[in-house]
N, C-alpha and C positions, 0 to 999 in steps of 0.2 A: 185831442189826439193822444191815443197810448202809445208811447215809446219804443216800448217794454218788446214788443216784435219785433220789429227793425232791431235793434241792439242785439237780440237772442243772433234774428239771424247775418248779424254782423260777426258776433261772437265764435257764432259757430263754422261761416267762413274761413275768417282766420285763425283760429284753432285746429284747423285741418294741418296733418302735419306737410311741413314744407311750407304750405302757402306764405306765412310772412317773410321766410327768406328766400321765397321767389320774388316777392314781393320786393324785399331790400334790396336783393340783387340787381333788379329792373330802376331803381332808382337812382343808379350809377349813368341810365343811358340805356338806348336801345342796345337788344343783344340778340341774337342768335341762340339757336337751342342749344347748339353745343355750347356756348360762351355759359351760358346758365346751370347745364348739366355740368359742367367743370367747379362749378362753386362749390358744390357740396355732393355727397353720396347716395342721390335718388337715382331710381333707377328709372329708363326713358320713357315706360308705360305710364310709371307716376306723375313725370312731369308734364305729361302729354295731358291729364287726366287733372293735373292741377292748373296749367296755362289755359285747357279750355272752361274751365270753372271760373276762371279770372274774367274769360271772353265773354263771356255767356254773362255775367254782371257786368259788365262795363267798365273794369278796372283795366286792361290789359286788350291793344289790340293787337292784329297778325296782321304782317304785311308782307306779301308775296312779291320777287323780282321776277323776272321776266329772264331769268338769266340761264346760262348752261353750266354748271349744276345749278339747278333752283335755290332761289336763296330768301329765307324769309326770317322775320326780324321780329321780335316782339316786342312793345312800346307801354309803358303805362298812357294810360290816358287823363283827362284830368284829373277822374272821378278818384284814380288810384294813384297819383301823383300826390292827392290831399292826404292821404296818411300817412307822409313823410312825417308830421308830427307825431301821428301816432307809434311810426314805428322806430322814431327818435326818444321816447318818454318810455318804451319798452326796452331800448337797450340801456337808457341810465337805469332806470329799476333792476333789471338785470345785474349791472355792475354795481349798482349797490346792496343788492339783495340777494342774489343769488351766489349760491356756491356748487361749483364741478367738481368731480372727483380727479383727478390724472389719471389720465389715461395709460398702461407701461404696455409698452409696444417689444 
């Protein structure tokens, strides 16, 4: 069996921008859209557009309440609960490897 597919299209998944820190951010726990859109500077089209990408592979489910105002919750699921390691060995590397400019506000 060649790998080498899967991997690409694992790669290029999560190389989409945003996705692994929707992805971290969903690893804290279920959250709501706005819970998630508050993490970071995406805008709502995007997130929409990166959580149903998530759905659509099986990493990420949607779970709808029944409630007034509707209220619905996004969950890793197991498939995307497993690359907790992965996306634990991407923030040491990071902190060891990478350097930011400051930002001056």
């Amino acid at each position: 069996m060649n790998l080498c597919p899967k991997v690409e299209k694992a790669m290029q998944l999560l190389g989409k921008r945003w996705t692994g820190l929707v992805i971290k951010q969903l690893l804290e726990g279920p959250q709501r859209f706005s819970e998630i859109k508050a993490g970071f500077p995406i805008s709502g089209k995007l997130l929409t557009e990166r959580l149903k990408e998530l759905e659509d592979e099986g990493i990420v489910t949607r779970k709808v309440y029944a409630e007034v105002p509707v209220r619905v919750e996004y969950t890793l699921t197991e498939k995307g609960s497993a690359l907790k390691a992965v996306i634990s060995e991407i923030e040491h590397w990071a902190s060891d490897w990478m350097e930011v400019e400051e930002q001056v506000q």
